[in-house]
C-alpha positions as CSV (number, residue, x, y, z in Angstrom):
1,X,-0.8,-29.0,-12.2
2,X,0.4,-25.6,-11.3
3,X,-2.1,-22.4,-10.7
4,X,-2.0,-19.9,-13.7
5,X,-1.5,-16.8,-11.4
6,X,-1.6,-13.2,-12.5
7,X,0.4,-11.5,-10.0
8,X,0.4,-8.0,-9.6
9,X,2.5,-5.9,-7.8
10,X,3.7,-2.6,-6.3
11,X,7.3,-2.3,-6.2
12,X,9.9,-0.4,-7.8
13,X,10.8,-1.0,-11.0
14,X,14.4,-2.2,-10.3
15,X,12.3,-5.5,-8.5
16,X,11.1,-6.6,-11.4
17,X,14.4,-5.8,-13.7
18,X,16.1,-8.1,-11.3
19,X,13.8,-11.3,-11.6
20,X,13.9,-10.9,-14.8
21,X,18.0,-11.1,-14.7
22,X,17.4,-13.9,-12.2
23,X,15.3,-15.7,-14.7
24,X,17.9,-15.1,-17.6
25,X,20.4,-16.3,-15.6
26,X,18.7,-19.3,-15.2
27,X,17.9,-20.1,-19.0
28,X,21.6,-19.2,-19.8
29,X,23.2,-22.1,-17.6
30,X,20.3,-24.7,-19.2
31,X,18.0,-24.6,-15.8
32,X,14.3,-24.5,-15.7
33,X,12.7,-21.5,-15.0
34,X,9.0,-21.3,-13.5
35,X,7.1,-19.7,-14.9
36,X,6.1,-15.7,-13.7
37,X,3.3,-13.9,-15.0
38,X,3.0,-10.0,-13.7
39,X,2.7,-6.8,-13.8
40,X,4.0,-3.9,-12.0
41,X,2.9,-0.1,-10.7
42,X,5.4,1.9,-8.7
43,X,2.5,2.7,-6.0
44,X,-1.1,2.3,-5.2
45,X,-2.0,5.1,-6.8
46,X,-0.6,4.1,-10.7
47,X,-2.7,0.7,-9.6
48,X,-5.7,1.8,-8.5
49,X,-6.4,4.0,-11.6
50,X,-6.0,0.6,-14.0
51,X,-8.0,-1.4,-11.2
52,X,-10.8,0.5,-11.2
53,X,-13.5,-1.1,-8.7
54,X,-15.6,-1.3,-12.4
55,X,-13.0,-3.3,-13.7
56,X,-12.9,-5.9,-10.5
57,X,-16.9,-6.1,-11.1
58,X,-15.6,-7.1,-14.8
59,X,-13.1,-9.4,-14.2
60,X,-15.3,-11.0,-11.6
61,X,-18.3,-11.1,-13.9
62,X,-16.4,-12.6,-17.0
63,X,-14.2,-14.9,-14.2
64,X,-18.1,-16.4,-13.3
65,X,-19.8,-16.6,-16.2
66,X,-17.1,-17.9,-19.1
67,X,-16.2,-16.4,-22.5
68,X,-18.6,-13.1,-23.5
69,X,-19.3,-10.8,-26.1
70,X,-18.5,-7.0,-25.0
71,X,-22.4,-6.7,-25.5
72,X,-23.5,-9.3,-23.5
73,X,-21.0,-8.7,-20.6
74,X,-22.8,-5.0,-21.0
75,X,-25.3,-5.8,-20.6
76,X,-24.9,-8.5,-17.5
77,X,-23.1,-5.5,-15.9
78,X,-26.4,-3.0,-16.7
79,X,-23.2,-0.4,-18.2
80,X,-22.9,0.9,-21.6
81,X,-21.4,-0.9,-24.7
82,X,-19.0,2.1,-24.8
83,X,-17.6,2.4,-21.2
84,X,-17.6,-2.0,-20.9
85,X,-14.8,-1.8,-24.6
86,X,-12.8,0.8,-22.7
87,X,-12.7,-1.2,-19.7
88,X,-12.1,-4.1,-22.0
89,X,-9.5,-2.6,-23.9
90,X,-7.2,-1.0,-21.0
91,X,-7.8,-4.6,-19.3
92,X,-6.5,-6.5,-22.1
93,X,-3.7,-4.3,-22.5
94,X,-3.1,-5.3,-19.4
95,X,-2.7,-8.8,-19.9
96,X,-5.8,-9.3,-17.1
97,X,-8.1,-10.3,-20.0
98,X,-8.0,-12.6,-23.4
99,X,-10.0,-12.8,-26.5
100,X,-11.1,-15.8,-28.4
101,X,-11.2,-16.5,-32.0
102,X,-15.2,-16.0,-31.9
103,X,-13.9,-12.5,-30.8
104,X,-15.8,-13.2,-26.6
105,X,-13.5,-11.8,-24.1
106,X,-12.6,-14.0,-20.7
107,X,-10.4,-13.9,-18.0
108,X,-7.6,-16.6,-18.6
109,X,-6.2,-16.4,-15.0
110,X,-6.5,-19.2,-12.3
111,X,-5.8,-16.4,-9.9
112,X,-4.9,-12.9,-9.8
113,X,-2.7,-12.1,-6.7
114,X,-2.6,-8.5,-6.1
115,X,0.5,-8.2,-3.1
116,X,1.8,-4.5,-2.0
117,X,4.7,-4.7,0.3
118,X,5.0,-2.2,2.7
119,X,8.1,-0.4,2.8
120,X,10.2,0.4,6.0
121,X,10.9,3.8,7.5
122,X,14.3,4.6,7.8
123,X,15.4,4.6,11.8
């Protein structure tokens, strides 16, 4: 059984326009693809102000303790009602975070791989 990995990445935007070719290319001559599951910023900064270290605490909170109301994950994180649905919100926009028919968010990653490749100077 394969991982179910959120990986998320800085890297210019032509990166990912060209695994997703690669991928296509792969469906159009009838071979398998793996599955890829990511998202993008252009730098640390775009990344940073979606990953807020709030929103680790959240992920980690709702990673440990399973499926939650917005209320009770609230109030397990001692922050308002208010700021936790934002967080919740911008997170599930984000793919990092699910809901379930009884309406308790979780986290429905394995892992989340965060990977920022340094770039080269020129010589």
């Amino acid at each position: 059984m394969t991982a179910n990995i959120l990986h998320i990445e800085i890297q210019p935007a032509a990166v990912a326009l060209n695994r997703f070719g690669a991928a296509l290319e792969s469906v159009i001559a009838g071979q398998a693809v793996q599955p890829y599951f990511g998202v993008g910023f252009e730098t640390m900064a775009q990344l940073v102000q979606v990953f807020t270290p709030h929103r680790w605490a959240l992920i980690e909170a709702l990673k440990t303790m399973g499926p939650l109301s917005v209320q009770a994950l609230a109030q397990h994180l001692g922050r308002s009602y208010r700021t936790v649905r934002q967080d919740v919100t911008a997170l599930m926009e984000w793919t990092v975070i699910d809901q379930d028919e009884d309406q308790r968010v979780f986290v429905p990653w394995d892992e989340i791989e965060v990977r920022w490749p340094l770039m080269q100077r020129a010589a």
